[in-house]
N, C-alpha and C positions, 0 to 999 in steps of 0.2 A: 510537784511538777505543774499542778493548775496556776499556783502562782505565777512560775515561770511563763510561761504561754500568755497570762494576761498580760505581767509586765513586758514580755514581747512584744505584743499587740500596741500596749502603750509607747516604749519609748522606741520602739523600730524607725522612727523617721528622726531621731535625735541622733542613733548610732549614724544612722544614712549621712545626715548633714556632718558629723564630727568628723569619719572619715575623708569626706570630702574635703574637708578644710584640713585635715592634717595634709592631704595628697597637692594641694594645693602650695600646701605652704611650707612644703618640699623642694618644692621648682621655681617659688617665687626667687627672683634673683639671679637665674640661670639662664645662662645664653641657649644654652641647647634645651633647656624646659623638659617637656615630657620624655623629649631622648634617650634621656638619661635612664630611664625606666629600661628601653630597648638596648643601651650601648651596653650597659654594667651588666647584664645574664652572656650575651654575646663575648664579649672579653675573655670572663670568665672562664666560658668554654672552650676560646681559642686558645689560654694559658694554658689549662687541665690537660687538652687534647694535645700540646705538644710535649709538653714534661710526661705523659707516661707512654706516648707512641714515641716518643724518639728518643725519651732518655731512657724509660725501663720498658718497652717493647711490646706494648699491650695491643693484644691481637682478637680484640673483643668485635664481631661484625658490624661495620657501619656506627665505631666508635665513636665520631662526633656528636651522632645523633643520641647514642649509649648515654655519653656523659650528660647531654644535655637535658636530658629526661630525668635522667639520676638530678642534676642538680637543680630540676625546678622542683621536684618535690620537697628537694632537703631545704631548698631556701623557703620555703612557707613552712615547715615543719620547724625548723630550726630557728626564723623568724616570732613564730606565736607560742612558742616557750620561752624561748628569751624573755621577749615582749610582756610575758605574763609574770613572770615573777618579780617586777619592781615595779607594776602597774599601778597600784593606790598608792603606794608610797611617791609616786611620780604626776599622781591630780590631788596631792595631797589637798588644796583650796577647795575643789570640788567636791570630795569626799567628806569634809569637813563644813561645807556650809551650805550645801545642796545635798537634796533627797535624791539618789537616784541605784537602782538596782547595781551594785560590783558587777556581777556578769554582764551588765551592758558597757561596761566598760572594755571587757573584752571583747566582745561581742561587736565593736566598733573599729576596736584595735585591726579584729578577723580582717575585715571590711577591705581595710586597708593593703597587708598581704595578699589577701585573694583577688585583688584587684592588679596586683604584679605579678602574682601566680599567673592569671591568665594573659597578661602580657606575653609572659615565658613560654608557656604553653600552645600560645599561637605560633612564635617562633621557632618550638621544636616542628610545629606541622609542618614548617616552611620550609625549616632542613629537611626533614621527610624528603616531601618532595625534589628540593635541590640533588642529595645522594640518593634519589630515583630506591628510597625502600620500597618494596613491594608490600602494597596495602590489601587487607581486607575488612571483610565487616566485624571481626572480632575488636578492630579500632573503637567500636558504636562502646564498648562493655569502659570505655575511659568512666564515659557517664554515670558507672556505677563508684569506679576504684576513687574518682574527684571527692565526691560526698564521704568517702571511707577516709579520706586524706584529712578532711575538715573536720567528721565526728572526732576521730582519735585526739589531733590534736588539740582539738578545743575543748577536749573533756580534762586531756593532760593537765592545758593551761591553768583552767580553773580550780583545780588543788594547788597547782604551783603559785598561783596567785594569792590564795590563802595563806599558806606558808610563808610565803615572800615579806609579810605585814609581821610576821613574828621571828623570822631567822634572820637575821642582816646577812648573816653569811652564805643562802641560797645561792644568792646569785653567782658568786666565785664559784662554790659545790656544783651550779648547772653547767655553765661554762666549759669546767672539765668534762663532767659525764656527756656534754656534747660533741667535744673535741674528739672523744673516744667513740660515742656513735655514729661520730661521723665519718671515721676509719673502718669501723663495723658494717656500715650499712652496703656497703657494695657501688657505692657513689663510681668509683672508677675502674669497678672491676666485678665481674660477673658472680656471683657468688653459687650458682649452682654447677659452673666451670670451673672453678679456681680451687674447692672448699670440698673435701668430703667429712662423711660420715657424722658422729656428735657435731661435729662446730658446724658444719653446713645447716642442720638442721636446730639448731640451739640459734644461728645469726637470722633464721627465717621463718621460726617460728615463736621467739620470745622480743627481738624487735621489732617493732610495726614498721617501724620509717623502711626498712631492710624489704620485709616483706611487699610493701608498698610500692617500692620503687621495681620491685622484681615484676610484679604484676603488670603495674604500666610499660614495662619495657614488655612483657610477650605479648599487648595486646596490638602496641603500636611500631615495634621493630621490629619483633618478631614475627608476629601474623601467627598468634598461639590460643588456645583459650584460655583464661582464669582461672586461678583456682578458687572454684565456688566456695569449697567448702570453708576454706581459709579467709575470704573476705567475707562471710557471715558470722565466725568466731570475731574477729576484731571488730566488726560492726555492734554486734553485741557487746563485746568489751567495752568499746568507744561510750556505747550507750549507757553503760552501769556507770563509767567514768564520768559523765557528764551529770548522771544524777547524784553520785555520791558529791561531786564539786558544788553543784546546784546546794544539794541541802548542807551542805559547811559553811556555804556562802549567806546563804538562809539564815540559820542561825547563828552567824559571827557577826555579821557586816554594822551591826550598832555600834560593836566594838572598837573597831578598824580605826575612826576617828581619834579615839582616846590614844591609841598605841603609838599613831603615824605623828 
């Protein structure tokens, strides 16, 4: 991990500059330019929000706001696994003729997601307010469940990153297992309402994204507290997951070049 933190130290303004130029050159070309950032979450939510309140009847409180919290976390969760499993094979030139740490490769990737994450995330405040939720200070506790959203995933990414350089077939194999967590995770439906007994607690305490998205909706729809106990396990998980990725990555990443 000490190397980690230095190489931090070192290439943290290359990730900075890379993201930027990919976000850039995203919009290069587009009439509506950064909008698109804002229209594409919005859309979405207005799609979701009418296929299950009016075609299957979902009666989840202040559902707009429901779904849209659900899917900003699924879209940066679901973005930096994608993202990670076909990431060196995709700077194969880079990887290949330039020295530089794999996990900063991700590590830039993040950058970029969490930088439409909190696009979304402004937006959901905004519905907030629009359907007049009633807020308190338990909103403050986002601050904690954000960083819980970015460890998990970024530890996930980084094994799947690994793997990805050796399975060609990851990426199909993630794909699905996304498809299905993504029906799992309670994206459009309340999972501590809907769901008893084993599969309630099996969808909320072996899924992080599921768990994740439960939390951010009591702190900020709800007006609930956290469960503390539950985002210190996955915190630590996130953490073990990040160092086991770190030192795979450590010790493989000479290799990477020969494979890709």
């Amino acid at each position: 991990m000490k190397k980690f933190f230095f190489n931090l130290k070192k290439y943290y303004k290359y990730a900075i500059r890379s993201a930027k130029a990919e976000l850039k050159s995203e919009i290069s070309g587009s009439y509506l330019n950064w909008l698109w950032w804002v229209i594409e979450p919005l859309c979405f939510m207005l799609i979701y929000t009418f296929v299950f309140t009016v075609v299957f009847t979902a009666k989840e409180q202040y559902f707009p706001v429901f779904v849209f919290f659900g899917l900003t976390c699924w879209e940066f969760f679901n973005r930096m696994i994608k993202g990670s499993v076909t990431l060196i094979s995709s700077n194969r030139d880079l990887v290949s003729k330039v020295y530089i740490p794999k996990y900063i490769l991700l590590l830039s990737k993040s950058f970029t997601y969490f930088f439409k994450f909190l696009i979304s995330f402004a937006l959901a405040f905004i519905l907030l307010l629009f359907f007049k939720v009633p807020l308190s200070l338990n909103i403050l506790y986002v601050f904690i469940i954000i960083p819980l959203l970015y460890v998990v995933s970024f530890g996930i990414g980084l094994i799947l990153m690994h793997f990805g350089v050796y399975l060609d077939d990851l990426k199909n194999l993630t794909n699905i297992v996304l498809r299905a967590v993504f029906y799992l995770s309670g994206v459009f439906y309340n999972i501590n309402l809907r769901l008893k007994g084993a599969l309630k607690y099996f969808l909320l305490r072996v899924n992080p994204i599921a768990f994740i998205m439960s939390e951010m909706r009591k702190v900020t729809v709800y007006a609930k507290m956290p469960s503390f106990e539950g985002i210190l396990v996955w915190f630590a998980i996130g953490i073990i997951l990040c160092i086991i990725g770190i030192h795979i990555i450590n010790k493989n990443e000479n290799s990477y070049a020969k494979v890709i």
